[in-house]
PLY file of the C-alpha trace (Angstrom):
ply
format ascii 1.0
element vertex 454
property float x
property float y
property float z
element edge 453
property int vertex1
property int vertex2
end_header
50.64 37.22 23.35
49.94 33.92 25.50
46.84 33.54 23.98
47.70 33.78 20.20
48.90 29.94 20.39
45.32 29.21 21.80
43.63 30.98 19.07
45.29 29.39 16.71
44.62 26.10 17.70
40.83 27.51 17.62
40.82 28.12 14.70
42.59 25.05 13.47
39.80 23.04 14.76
37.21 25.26 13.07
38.77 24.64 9.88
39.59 21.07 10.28
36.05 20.78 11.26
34.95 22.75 7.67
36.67 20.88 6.13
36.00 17.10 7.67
35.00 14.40 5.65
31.04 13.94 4.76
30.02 10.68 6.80
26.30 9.35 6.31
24.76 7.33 9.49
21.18 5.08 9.10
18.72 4.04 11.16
16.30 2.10 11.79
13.61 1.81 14.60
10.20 -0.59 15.05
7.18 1.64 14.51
4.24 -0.85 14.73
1.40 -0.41 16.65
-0.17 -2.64 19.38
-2.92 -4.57 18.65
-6.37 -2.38 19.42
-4.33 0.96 18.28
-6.46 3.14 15.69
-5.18 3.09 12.15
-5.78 5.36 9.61
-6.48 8.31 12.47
-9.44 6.32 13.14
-11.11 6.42 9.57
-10.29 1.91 9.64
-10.83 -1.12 12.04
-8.30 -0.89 14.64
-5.08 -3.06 14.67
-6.00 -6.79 14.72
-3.21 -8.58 12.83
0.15 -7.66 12.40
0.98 -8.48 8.89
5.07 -6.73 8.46
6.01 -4.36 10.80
6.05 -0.83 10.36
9.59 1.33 10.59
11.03 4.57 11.13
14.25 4.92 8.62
16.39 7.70 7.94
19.52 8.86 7.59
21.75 11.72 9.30
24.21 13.32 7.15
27.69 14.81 9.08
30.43 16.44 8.12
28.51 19.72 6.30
27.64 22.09 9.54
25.43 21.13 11.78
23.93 17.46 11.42
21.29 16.96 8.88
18.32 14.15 9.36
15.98 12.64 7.20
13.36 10.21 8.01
10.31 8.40 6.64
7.96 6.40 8.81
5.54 3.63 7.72
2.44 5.80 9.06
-0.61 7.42 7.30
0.83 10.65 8.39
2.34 12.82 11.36
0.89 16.28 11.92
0.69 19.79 13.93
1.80 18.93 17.10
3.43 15.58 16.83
5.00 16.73 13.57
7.35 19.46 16.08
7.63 17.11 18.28
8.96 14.02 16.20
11.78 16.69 14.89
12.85 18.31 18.26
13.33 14.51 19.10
15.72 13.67 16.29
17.34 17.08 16.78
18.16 16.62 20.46
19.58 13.20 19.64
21.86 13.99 16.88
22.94 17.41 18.56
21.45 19.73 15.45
18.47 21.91 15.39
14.90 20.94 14.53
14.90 22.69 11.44
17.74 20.69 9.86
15.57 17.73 10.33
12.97 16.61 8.27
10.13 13.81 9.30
8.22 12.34 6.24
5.11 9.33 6.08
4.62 6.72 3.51
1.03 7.40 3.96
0.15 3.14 4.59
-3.69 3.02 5.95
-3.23 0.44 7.11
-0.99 1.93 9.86
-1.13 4.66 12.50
-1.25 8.85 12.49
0.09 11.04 15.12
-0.81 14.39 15.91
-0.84 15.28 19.94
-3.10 18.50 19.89
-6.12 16.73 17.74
-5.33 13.55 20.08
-5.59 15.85 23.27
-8.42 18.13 22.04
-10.77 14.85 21.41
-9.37 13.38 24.78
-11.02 16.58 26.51
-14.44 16.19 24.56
-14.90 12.39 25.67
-13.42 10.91 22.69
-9.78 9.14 23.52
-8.31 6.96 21.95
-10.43 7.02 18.46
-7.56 9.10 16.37
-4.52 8.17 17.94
-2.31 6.27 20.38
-0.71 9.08 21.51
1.05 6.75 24.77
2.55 4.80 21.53
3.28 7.55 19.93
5.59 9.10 22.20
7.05 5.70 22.83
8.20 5.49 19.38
9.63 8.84 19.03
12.00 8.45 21.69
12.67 5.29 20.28
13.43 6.46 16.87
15.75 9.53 18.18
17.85 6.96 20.23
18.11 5.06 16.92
19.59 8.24 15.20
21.93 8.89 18.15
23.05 5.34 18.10
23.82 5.52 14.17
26.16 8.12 14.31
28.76 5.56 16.01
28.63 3.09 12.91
28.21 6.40 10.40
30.37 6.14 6.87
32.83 8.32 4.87
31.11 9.39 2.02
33.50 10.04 -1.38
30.50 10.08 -3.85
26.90 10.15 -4.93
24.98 8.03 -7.17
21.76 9.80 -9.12
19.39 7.75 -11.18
15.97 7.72 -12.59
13.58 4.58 -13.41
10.34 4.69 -15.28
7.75 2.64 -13.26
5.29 0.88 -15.36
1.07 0.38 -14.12
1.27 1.71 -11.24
0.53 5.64 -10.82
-3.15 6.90 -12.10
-4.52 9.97 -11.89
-7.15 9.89 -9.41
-9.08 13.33 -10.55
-10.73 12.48 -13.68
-12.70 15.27 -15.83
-15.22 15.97 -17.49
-15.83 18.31 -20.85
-16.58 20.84 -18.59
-13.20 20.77 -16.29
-14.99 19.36 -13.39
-14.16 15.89 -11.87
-16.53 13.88 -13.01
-15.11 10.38 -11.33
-12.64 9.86 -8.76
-10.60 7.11 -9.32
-9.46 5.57 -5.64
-7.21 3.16 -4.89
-8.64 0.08 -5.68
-10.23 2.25 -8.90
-10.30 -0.81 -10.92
-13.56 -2.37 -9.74
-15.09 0.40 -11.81
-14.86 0.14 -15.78
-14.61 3.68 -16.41
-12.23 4.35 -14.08
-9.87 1.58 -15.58
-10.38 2.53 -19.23
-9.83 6.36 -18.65
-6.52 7.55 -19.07
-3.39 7.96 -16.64
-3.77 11.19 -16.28
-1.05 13.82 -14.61
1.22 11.85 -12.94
5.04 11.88 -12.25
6.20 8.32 -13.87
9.78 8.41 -12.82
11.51 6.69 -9.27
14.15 8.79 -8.43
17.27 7.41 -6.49
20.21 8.97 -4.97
22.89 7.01 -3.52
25.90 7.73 -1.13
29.14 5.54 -1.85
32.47 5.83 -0.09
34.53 5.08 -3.09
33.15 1.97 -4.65
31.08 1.02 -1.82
27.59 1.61 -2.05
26.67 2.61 1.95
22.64 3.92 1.48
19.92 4.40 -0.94
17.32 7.39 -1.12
14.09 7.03 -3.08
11.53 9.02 -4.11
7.92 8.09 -5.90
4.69 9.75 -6.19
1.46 7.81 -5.54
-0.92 6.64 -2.50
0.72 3.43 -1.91
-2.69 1.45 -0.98
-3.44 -1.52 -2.54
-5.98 -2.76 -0.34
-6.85 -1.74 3.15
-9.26 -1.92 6.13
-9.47 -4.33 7.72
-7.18 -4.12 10.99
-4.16 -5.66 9.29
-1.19 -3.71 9.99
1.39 -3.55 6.92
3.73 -1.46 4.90
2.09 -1.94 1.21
3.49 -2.25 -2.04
5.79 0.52 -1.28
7.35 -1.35 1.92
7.44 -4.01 -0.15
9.36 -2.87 -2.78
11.68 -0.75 -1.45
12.80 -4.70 1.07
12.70 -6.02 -2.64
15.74 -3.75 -3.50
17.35 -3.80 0.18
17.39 -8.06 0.19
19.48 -7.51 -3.65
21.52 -5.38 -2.28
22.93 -6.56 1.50
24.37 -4.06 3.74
23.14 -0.61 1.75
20.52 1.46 4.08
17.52 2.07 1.85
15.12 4.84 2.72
12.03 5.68 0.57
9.91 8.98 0.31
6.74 9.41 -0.93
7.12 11.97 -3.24
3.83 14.71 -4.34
1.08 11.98 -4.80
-2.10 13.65 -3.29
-4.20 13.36 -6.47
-1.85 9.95 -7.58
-2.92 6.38 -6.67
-2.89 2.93 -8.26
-6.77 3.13 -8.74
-5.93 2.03 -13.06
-4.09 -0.80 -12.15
-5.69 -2.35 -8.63
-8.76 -3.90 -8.62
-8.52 -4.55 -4.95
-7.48 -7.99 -5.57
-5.06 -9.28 -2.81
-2.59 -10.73 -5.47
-1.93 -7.18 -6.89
0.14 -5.81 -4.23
3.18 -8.07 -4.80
2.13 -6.75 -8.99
2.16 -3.36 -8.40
4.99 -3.83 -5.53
7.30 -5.67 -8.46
6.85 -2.79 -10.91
7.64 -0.23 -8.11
10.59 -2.47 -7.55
11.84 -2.99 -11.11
11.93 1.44 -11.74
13.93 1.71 -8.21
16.37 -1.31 -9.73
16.17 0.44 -13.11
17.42 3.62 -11.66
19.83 1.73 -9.46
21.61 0.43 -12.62
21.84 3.88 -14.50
22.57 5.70 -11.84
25.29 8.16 -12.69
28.40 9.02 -9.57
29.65 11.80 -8.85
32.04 13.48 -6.42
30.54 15.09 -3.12
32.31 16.94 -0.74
31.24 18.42 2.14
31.62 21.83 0.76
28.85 20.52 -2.14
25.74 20.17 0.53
23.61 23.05 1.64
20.73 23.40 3.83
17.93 26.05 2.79
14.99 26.45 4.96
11.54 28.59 4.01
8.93 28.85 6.31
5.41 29.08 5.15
2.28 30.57 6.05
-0.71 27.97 5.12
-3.85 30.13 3.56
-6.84 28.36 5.90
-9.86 27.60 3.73
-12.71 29.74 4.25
-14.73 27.37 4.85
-12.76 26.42 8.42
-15.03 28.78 10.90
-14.19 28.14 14.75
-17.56 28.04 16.12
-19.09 25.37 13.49
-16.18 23.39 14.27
-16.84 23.53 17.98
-20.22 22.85 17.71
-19.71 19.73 16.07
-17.17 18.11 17.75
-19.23 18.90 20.77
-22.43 17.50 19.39
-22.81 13.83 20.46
-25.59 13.51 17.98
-23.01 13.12 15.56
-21.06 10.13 14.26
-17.51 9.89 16.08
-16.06 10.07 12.49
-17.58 13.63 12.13
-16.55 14.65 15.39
-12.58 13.31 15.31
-12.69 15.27 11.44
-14.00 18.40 13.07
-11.26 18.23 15.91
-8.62 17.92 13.19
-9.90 20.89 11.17
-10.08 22.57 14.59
-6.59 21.92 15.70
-5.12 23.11 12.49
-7.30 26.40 12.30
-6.09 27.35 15.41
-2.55 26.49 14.79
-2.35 28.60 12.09
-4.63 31.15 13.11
-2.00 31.89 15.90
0.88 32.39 13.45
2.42 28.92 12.92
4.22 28.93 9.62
5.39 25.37 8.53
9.10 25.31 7.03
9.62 23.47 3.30
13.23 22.64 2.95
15.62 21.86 0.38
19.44 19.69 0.43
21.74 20.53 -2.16
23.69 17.28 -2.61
26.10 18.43 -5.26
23.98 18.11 -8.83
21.46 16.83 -6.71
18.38 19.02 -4.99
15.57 17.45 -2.31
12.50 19.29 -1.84
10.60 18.63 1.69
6.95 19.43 1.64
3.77 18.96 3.85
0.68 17.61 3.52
-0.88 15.26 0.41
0.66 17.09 -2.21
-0.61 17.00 -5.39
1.34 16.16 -8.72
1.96 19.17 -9.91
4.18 20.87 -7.73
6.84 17.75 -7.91
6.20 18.34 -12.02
6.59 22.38 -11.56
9.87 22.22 -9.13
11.60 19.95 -11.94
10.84 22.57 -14.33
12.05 25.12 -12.52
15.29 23.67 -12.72
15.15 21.64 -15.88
18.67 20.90 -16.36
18.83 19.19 -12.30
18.06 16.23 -10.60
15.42 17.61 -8.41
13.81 14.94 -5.98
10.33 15.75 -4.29
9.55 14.08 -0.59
5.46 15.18 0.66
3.74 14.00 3.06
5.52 16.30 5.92
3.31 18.16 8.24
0.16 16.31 7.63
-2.20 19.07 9.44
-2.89 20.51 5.70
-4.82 17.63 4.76
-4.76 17.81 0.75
-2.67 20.22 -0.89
-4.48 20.88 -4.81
-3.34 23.67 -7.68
-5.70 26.95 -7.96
-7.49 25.27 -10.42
-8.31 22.36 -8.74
-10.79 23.91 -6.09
-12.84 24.99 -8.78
-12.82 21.12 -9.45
-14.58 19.84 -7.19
-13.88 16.03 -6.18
-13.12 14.91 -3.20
-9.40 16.11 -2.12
-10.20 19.94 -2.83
-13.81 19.77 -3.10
-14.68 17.93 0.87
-11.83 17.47 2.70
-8.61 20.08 1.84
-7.77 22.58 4.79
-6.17 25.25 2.59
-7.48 27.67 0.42
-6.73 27.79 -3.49
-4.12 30.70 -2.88
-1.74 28.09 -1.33
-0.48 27.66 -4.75
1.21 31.21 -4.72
2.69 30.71 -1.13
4.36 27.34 -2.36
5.68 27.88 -5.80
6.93 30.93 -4.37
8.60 29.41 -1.73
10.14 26.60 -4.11
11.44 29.12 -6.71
13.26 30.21 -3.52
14.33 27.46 -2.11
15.75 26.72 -5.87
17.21 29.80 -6.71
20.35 29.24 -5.16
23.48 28.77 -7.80
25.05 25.39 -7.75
0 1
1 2
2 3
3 4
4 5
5 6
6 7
7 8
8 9
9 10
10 11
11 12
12 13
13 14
14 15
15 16
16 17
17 18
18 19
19 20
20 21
21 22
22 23
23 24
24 25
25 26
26 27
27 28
28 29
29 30
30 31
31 32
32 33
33 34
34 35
35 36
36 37
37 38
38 39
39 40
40 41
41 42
42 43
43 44
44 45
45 46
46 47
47 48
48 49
49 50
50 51
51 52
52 53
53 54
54 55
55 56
56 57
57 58
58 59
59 60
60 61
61 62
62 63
63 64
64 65
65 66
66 67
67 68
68 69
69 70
70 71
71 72
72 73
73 74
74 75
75 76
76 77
77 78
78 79
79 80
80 81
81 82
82 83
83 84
84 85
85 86
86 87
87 88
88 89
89 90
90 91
91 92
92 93
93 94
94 95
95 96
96 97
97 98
98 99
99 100
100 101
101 102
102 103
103 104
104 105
105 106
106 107
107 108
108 109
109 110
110 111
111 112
112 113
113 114
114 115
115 116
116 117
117 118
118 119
119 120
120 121
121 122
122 123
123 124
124 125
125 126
126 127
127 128
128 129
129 130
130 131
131 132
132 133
133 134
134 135
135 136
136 137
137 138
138 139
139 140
140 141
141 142
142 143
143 144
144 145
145 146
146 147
147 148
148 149
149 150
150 151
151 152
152 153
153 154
154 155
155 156
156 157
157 158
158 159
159 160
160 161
161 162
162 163
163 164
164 165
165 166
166 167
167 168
168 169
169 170
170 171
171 172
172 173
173 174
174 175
175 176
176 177
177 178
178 179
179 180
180 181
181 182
182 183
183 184
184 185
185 186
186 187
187 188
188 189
189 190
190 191
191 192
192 193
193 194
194 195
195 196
196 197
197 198
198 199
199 200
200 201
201 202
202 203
203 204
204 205
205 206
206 207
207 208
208 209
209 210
210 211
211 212
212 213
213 214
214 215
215 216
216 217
217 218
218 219
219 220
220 221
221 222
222 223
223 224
224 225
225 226
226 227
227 228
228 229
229 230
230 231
231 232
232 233
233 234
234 235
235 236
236 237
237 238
238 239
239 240
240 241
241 242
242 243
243 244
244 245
245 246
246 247
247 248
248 249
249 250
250 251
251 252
252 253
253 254
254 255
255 256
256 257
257 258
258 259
259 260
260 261
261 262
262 263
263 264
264 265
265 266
266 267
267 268
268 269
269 270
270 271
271 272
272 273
273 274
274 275
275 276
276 277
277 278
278 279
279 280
280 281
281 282
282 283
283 284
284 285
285 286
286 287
287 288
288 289
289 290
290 291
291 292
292 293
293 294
294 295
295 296
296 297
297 298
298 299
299 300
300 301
301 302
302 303
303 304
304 305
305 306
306 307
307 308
308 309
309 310
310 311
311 312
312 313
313 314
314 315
315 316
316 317
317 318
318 319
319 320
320 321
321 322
322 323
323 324
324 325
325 326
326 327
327 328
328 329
329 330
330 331
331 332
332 333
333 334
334 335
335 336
336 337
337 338
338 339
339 340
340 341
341 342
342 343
343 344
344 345
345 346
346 347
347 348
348 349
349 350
350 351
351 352
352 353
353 354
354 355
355 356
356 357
357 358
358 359
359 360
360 361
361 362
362 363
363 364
364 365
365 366
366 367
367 368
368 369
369 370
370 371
371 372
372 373
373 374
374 375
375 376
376 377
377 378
378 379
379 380
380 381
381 382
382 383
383 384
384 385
385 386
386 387
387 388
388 389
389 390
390 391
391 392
392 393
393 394
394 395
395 396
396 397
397 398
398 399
399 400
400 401
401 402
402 403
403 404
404 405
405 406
406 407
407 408
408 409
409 410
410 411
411 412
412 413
413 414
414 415
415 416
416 417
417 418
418 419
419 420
420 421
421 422
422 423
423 424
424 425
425 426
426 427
427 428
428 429
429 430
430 431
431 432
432 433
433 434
434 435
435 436
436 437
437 438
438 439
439 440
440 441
441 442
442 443
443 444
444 445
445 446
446 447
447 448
448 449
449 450
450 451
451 452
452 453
């Protein structure tokens, strides 16, 4: 009987702990490479200018079980390896488990990848240093996770959420154009607008809408999620590190609005870039970065709050298995990043394909994730996602706000429909790792990770 007054406390905790108040921490930490560091895994010049800085940002959300992070970097992408590694970081520094955190890219060029396996694999055929700065690397991730631990001190009561949605004018184009007989026929890049055709032919697919969701305690506004699908390049190359229209845009909103932690996500915009509206033309980036700008401010000021309690946030995790494209084969890989015939582009491409093949070939599944916030749903995803999954997951729920961040585990490479690897062009046609049946394995998964009532 001594013990029932100890049991009871238990359990008082337990509950008091259920039902604790939602608190939202951000951070912040300096991602920006050295000068000499690779960008673009190698495919650029190397850092020679520093331009802005580059950041880690996120947010940790307490109060709903176990903590739950979210974080977007300023880097081309984070993959395999690294990808694990970033989120077992953050986990062990917030005191949750890696998968209740998720670790996104902006997918800048002009700014640095991570992935430790291709990094170590090249190291081991004579090629260091080409792909990555994987010394840097792990610099920053510790940095980042002891800016995570460090928020949680400073973290705020959350009372409400704020959802809105802001049409954003020439910026997103369709980078797949085709032909009369369904094949691409011109691929419109980034800077598309140096070619005629490729600024007179339509948008094409693309998601026009910035999506925004807010946390407030009360009538405070405390941070600011947002979510956009394109390639954020406006120009790009030439060794000068910089965060792009999209960096640009989203410290547009932060300087009107002091004190509230913004975050942005690029959402599914594999096949999306501003190729329509850029030219190349230095002045367009502050263009296109005002019209990014004026959608997140659009859907700032009709964003519509609701209540959000603890008990209104859920955490659903689905672990995938990534169909490899046939035409991965381990030998012909080997061969050619062994072959020092080749150009050191070829070889650090052939080490990447490598490194995921193997990965998955031994049974590595990558998890997609969705947070219910209330009304609200988040979708995590790998790779350079096309379009038309963010377009498909907000039809499967048409009557939700459904927000889309890509640009997760960047081993994929491009992530197209079915359809579109009978295409051609260059995402599905060159340079995708997965096969056309990955469309199956992830609308499947997102109908799951959907399903669940509100």
């Amino acid at each position: 009987m001594k013990l029932l007054p100890a049991i009871c406390l238990l359990l008082a905790c337990v509950v008091e702990a259920a039902d604790g108040p939602l608190r939202v921490a951000a951070f912040k930490a300096d991602a920006t490479p050295p000068v000499g560091s690779p960008l673009c895994n190698g495919a650029v010049k190397p850092v020679k200018e520093i331009v802005t800085p580059l950041t880690a940002r996120g947010v940790v959300l307490l109060g709903a079980g176990d903590p739950i992070v979210l974080c977007a970097f300023d880097w081309v992408g984070i993959a395999n390896e690294s990808h694990d590694a970033f989120r077992e970081a953050l986990a062990k520094s917030v005191g949750t488990s890696r998968d209740r955190v998720t670790v996104h890219t902006l997918h800048q060029h002009d700014a640095p990848g991570s992935d430790f396996a291709t990094e170590r694999l090249l190291t081991e055929h004579g090629l260091p240093g080409l792909y990555s700065n994987a010394a840097f690397d792990r610099e920053v991730m510790l940095r980042v996770a002891h800016a995570a631990k460090g928020s949680l001190s400073t973290a705020q009561t959350v009372t409400h959420i704020g959802l809105g949605s802001g049409k954003v004018a020439q910026v997103a184009s369709n980078r797949r154009i085709l032909g009369p007989l369904g094949k691409v026929i011109l691929q419109r890049q980034s800077a598309g607008g140096k070619n005629p055709a490729a600024r007179e032919a339509p948008e094409g697919t693309i998601d026009p809408l910035v999506r925004l969701i807010a946390f407030w305690n009360e009538d405070k506004p405390v941070a600011a999620l947002t979510y956009y699908a394109t390639h954020p390049q406006s120009y790009y190359g030439q060794g000068l590190v910089n965060w792009d229209f999209v960096g640009m845009a989203r410290e547009m909103r932060a300087e009107a609005l002091p004190g509230v932690a913004f975050v942005h996500f690029d959402g599914a915009g594999g096949n999306v870039a501003a190729g329509k509206y850029n030219d190349g033309a230095k002045e367009n980036r502050p263009e296109l970065a005002q019209r990014l700008a004026d959608g997140m401010k659009l859907a700032w000021h009709t964003q519509e709050k609701h209540p959000l309690r603890a008990a209104d946030i859920t955490w659903r995790v689905e672990p995938v298995a990534m169909p490899v494209r046939d035409t991965l084969i381990e030998e012909q890989l080997l061969a050619k990043l062994t072959d020092t015939s080749l150009k050191q582009p070829d070889r650090v491409r052939a080490a990447r394909d490598l490194t995921f093949l193997r990965r998955t070939s031994g049974g590595h599944q990558i998890p997609l994730s969705c947070l219910r916030l209330g009304p609200a749903r988040v979708l995590h995803m790998p790779g350079e996602l096309f379009v038309e999954y963010q377009l498909a997951a907000q039809q499967m729920r048409p009557e939700d706000f459904i927000a889309m961040a890509a640009y997760g585990d960047y081993g994929t490479g491009y992530i197209g429909t079915a359809i579109a690897y009978t295409q051609g062009g260059y995402e599905t046609g060159i340079v995708s790792r997965v096969a056309p049946q990955v469309e199956k394995v992830l609308m499947d998964a997102m109908r799951k990770l959907l399903s669940e009532a509100p």
